[in-house]
N, C-alpha and C positions, 0 to 999 in steps of 0.2 A: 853491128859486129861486137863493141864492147861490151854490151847489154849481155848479148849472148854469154860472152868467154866471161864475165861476171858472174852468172847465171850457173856458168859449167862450174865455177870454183868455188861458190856454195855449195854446191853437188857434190863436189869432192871432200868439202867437208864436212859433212852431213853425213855421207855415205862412211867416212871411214869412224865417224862416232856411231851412228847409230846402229850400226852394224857389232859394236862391241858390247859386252855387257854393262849394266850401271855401276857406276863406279861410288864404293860408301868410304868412309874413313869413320875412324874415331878419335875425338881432340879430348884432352884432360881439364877439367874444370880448370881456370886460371892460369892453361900455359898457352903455346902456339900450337897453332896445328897449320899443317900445307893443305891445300885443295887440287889436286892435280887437276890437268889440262893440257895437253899434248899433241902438237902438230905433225903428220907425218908424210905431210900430203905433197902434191910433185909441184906446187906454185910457189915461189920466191916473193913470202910475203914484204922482206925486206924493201922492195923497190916498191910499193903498191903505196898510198893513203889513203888510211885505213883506221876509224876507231873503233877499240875494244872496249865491253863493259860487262863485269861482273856484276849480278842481280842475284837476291834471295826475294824470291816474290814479285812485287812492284819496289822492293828496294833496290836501288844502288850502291853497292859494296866499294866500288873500285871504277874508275872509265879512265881511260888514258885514248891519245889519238899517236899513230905513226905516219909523219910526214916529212920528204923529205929527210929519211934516212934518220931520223930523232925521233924522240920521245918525248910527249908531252902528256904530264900526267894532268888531269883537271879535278877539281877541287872537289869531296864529295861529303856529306853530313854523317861520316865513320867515325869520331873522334879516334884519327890517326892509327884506326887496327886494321889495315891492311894494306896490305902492300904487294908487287908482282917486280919480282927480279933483274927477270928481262920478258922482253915481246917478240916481236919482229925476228931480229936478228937469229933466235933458236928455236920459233915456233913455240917454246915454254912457256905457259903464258897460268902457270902453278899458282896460284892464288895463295899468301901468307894471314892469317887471322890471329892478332895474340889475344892475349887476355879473355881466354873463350868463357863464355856463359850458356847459362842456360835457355835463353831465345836465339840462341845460334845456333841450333840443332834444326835444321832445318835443308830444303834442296839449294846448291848455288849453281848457276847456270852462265857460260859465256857469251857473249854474243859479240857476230863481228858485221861494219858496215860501212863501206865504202865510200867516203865524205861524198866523192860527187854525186852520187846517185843510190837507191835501192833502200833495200828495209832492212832490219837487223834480223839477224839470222842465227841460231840456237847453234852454238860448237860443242858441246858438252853438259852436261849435265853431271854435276857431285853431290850424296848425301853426305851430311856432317851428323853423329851423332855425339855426343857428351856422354862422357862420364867420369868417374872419381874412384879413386882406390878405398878399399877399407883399412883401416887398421889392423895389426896381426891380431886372430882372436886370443881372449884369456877363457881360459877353461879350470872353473872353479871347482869345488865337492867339498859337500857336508854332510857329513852323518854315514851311515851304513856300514854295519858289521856285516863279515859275513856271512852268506848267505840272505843278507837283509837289502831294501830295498835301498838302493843308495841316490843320490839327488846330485845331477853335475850341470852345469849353467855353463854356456858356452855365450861370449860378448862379442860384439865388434862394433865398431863405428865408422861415420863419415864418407861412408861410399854411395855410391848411384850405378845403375839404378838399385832397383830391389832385390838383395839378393836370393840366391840358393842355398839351404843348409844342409848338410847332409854328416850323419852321425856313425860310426863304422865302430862295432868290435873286432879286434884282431888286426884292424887294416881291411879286412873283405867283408862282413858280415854286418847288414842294417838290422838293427834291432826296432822289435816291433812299432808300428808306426800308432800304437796307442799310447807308446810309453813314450811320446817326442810332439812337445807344444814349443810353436816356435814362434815370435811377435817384433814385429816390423815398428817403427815408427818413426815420422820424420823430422829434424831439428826444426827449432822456431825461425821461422825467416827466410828456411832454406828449404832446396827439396833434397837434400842427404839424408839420407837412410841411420838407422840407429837397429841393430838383430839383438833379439837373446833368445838364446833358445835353451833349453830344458830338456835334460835327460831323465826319466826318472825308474830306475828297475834294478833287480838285484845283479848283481857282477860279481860273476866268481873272483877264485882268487889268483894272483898274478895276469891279470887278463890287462892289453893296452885298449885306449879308448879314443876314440878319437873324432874333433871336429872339424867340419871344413866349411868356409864361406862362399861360396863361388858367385863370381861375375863375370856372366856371359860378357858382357860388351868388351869385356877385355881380353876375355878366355883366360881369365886368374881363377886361381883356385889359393885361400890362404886356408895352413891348417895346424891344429893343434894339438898334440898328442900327449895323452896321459898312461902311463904304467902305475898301477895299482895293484900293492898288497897290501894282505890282512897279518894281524896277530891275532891268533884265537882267546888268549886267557885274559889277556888286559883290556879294559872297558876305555874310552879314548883317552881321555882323563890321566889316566895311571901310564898311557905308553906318552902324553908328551911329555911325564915327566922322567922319561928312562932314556938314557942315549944311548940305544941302540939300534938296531937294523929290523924291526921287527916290524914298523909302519913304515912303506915311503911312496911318496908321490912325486914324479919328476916330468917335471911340461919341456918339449924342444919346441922351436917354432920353426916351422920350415915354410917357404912360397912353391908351389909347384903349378905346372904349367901343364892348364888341359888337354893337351896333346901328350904329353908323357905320362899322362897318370890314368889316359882311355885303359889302358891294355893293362894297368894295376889296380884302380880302386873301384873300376867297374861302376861308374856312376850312372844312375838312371836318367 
């Protein structure tokens, strides 16, 4: 009889994970991130003993045992990055990870198993993926008179993964993708990303210009906008040494968020 109703209560929780979609998250290089895990099911784990254990692979992340209405966590080879809340008592059984790295991108899986008897039994399954911000871009320019071919460098650093570039005149219009070389590369030591990318073509006059770095994993998009005029009669020279309004170049940086910018910048 117990075998059985043991039997029925891995069923039920089986049934009410597997039955949902898989669950990802994304942690930030170097900070915490949660792992959900959430019980909804109709058995009062509280009164049961019962151990739980968090696994990435054949690791053990996390094991604790509930007995006798307590918590006993047991000792595991994590130097000290993880932790779960509470157990039993709320079903919550959220998996806390800090100090996230880059071999922590990976599946964590629960598992629950009944000290007196039976196997361990799969309650969830979570991806964790990593990633890092970039730095707001700087968006540089040299040379180019009107009507002349002008040259604008757009930077950014320190992010993961690899990003998206993307270059707009006006705010809507990509400018031909002969005239835009764009080059990735990774820091020493690390795997953060380093962008520059290169505009090079003629730009009428009063025209804004603008770059953006997108990172799926986080759905950011950072961007940096330049408005550009000419003077026709002064050669560059002779306008920095004149104060007036007849060259200017002004950068805003703004962060916008992929979901608000689908239906403005029309990204491919």
């Amino acid at each position: 009889m117990r075998k059985t109703w043991f039997r029925t209560l891995l069923l039920n929780f089986l049934c009410f994970y597997t039955c949902q979609a898989k669950t990802c998250v994304v942690g930030m290089l170097g900070e915490s991130v949660s792992i959900p895990c959430l019980y909804n099911g109709p058995e009062d784990l509280s009164s049961l003993n019962i151990s739980f254990e968090w696994k990435r692979g054949s690791e053990v992340v996390y094991k604790a045992v509930w007995r006798g209405g307590h918590e006993e966590r047991l000792e595991v080879d994590f130097n000290g990055r993880s932790t779960v809340s509470s157990l039993a008592q709320t079903g919550n059984f959220t998996l806390k990870l800090s100090d996230i790295r880059f071999p922590d991108a990976q599946n964590y899986s629960l598992y629950l198993k009944r000290l007196d008897r039976g196997a361990n039994a799969s309650i969830c399954t979570v991806c964790l993926s990593v990633a890092a911000h970039f730095t707001p871009p700087v968006l540089m320019r040299t040379g180019g008179k009107e009507g002349e071919a002008t040259r604008l460098v757009c930077q950014s650093q320190g992010g993961f993964p690899e990003p998206a570039v993307h270059w707009y005149i006006n705010h809507t219009q990509h400018p031909p993708a002969d005239t835009v070389s764009t080059h990735t590369s990774t820091l020493p030591h690390s795997k953060l990303y380093n962008v520059t990318s290169i505009l090079y073509t003629a730009i009428p006059r009063d025209t804004t210009v603008s770059c953006a770095i997108e990172n799926h994993l986080l759905n950011e998009t950072l961007t940096t906008i330049s408005s550009l005029c000419y003077q026709k009669k002064w050669d560059r020279d002779r306008r920095r040494e004149r104060e007036d309004d007849s060259v200017c170049e002004e950068t805003e940086m703004i962060m916008l968020d992929m979901d608000a910018m689908d239906g403005q910048l029309n990204i491919d």
